[in-house]
C-alpha positions as CSV (number, residue, x, y, z in Angstrom):
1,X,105.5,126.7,126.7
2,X,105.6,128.0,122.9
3,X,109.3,128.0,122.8
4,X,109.2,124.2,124.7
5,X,106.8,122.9,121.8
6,X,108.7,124.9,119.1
7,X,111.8,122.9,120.5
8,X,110.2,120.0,120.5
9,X,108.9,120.1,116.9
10,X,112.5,121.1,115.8
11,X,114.1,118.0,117.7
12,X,114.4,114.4,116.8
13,X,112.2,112.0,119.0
14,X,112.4,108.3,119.4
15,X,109.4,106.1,118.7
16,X,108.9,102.4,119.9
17,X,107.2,100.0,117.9
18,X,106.9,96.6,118.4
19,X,108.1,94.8,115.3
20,X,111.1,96.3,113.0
21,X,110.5,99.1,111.0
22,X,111.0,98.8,107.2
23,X,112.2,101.8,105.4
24,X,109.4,102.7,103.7
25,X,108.0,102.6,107.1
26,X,105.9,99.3,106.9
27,X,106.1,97.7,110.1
28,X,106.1,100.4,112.5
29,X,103.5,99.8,115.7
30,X,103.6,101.9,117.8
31,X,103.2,102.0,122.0
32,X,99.6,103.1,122.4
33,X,97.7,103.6,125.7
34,X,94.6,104.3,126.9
35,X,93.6,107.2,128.5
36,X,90.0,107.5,128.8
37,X,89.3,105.6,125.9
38,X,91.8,107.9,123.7
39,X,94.6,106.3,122.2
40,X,97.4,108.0,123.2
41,X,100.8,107.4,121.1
42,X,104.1,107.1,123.1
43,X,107.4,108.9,122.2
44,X,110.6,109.4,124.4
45,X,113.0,112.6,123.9
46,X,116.0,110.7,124.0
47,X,117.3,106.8,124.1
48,X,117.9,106.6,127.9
49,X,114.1,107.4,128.9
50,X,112.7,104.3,127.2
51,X,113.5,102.4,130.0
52,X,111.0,99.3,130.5
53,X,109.7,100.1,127.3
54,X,112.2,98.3,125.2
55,X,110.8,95.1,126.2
56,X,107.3,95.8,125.5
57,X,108.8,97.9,122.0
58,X,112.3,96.3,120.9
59,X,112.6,98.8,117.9
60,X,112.9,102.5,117.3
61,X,112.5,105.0,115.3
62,X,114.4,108.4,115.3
63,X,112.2,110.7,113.9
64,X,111.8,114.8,113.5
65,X,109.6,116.0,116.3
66,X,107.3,117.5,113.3
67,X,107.5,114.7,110.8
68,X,105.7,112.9,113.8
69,X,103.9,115.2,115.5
70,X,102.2,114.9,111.5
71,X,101.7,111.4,110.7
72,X,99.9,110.9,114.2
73,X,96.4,110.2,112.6
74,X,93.1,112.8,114.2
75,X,91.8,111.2,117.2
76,X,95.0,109.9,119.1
77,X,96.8,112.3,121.6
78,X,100.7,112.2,122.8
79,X,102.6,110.8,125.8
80,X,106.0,112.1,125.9
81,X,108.0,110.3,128.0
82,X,105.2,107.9,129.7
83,X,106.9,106.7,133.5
84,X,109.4,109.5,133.1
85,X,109.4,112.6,136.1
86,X,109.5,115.1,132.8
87,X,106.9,113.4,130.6
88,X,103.8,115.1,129.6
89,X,100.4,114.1,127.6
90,X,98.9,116.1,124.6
91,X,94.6,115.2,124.1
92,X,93.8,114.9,120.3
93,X,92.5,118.2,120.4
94,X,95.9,119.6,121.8
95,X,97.4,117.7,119.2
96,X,96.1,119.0,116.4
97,X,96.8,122.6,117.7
98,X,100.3,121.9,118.1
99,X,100.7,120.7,114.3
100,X,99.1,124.0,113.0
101,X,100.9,126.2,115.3
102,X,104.5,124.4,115.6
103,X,104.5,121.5,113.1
């Protein structure tokens, strides 16, 4: 698992959002769901697992697996790949592990 999340960190991701992302990153909004009543912020490891998504989320951002893993503010978790066979979810806790040890 540590050389999985190390990977991960290293690695672009690809980020929905529902409106168009301006480049000083205005705009973004993000896919969230609810798990438990944690927010849980959606990302996809590449393009072709989006899927349904792209309705929901018609833009995207390509992004450094740790750039992200960052900016996700304390209290939301991770859903990589949500619908996907080879998906996973990260609690806040998790989350903020991840960022000291990887990101």
């Amino acid at each position: 698992m540590p050389n999985f999340l190390r990977l991960f960190s290293e690695s672009d991701v690809i980020v929905p959002s529902g409106s168009e992302i301006m480049p000083d990153g205005s705009g973004f909004q993000p896919v969230l769901f609810d798990k438990g009543g944690t927010q849980m912020v959606a990302c996809f490891t590449a393009m072709e697992r989006i899927g349904d998504f792209s309705r929901l989320a018609p833009y995207c951002l390509s992004i450094n697996g740790s750039e992200f893993l960052q900016g996700i503010p304390d209290g939301y978790g991770l859903v990589v790949n949500p619908g996907q066979s080879v998906g996973f979810d990260v609690t806040p806790e998790g989350l903020r592990q991840i960022v000291v040890d990887f990101a």
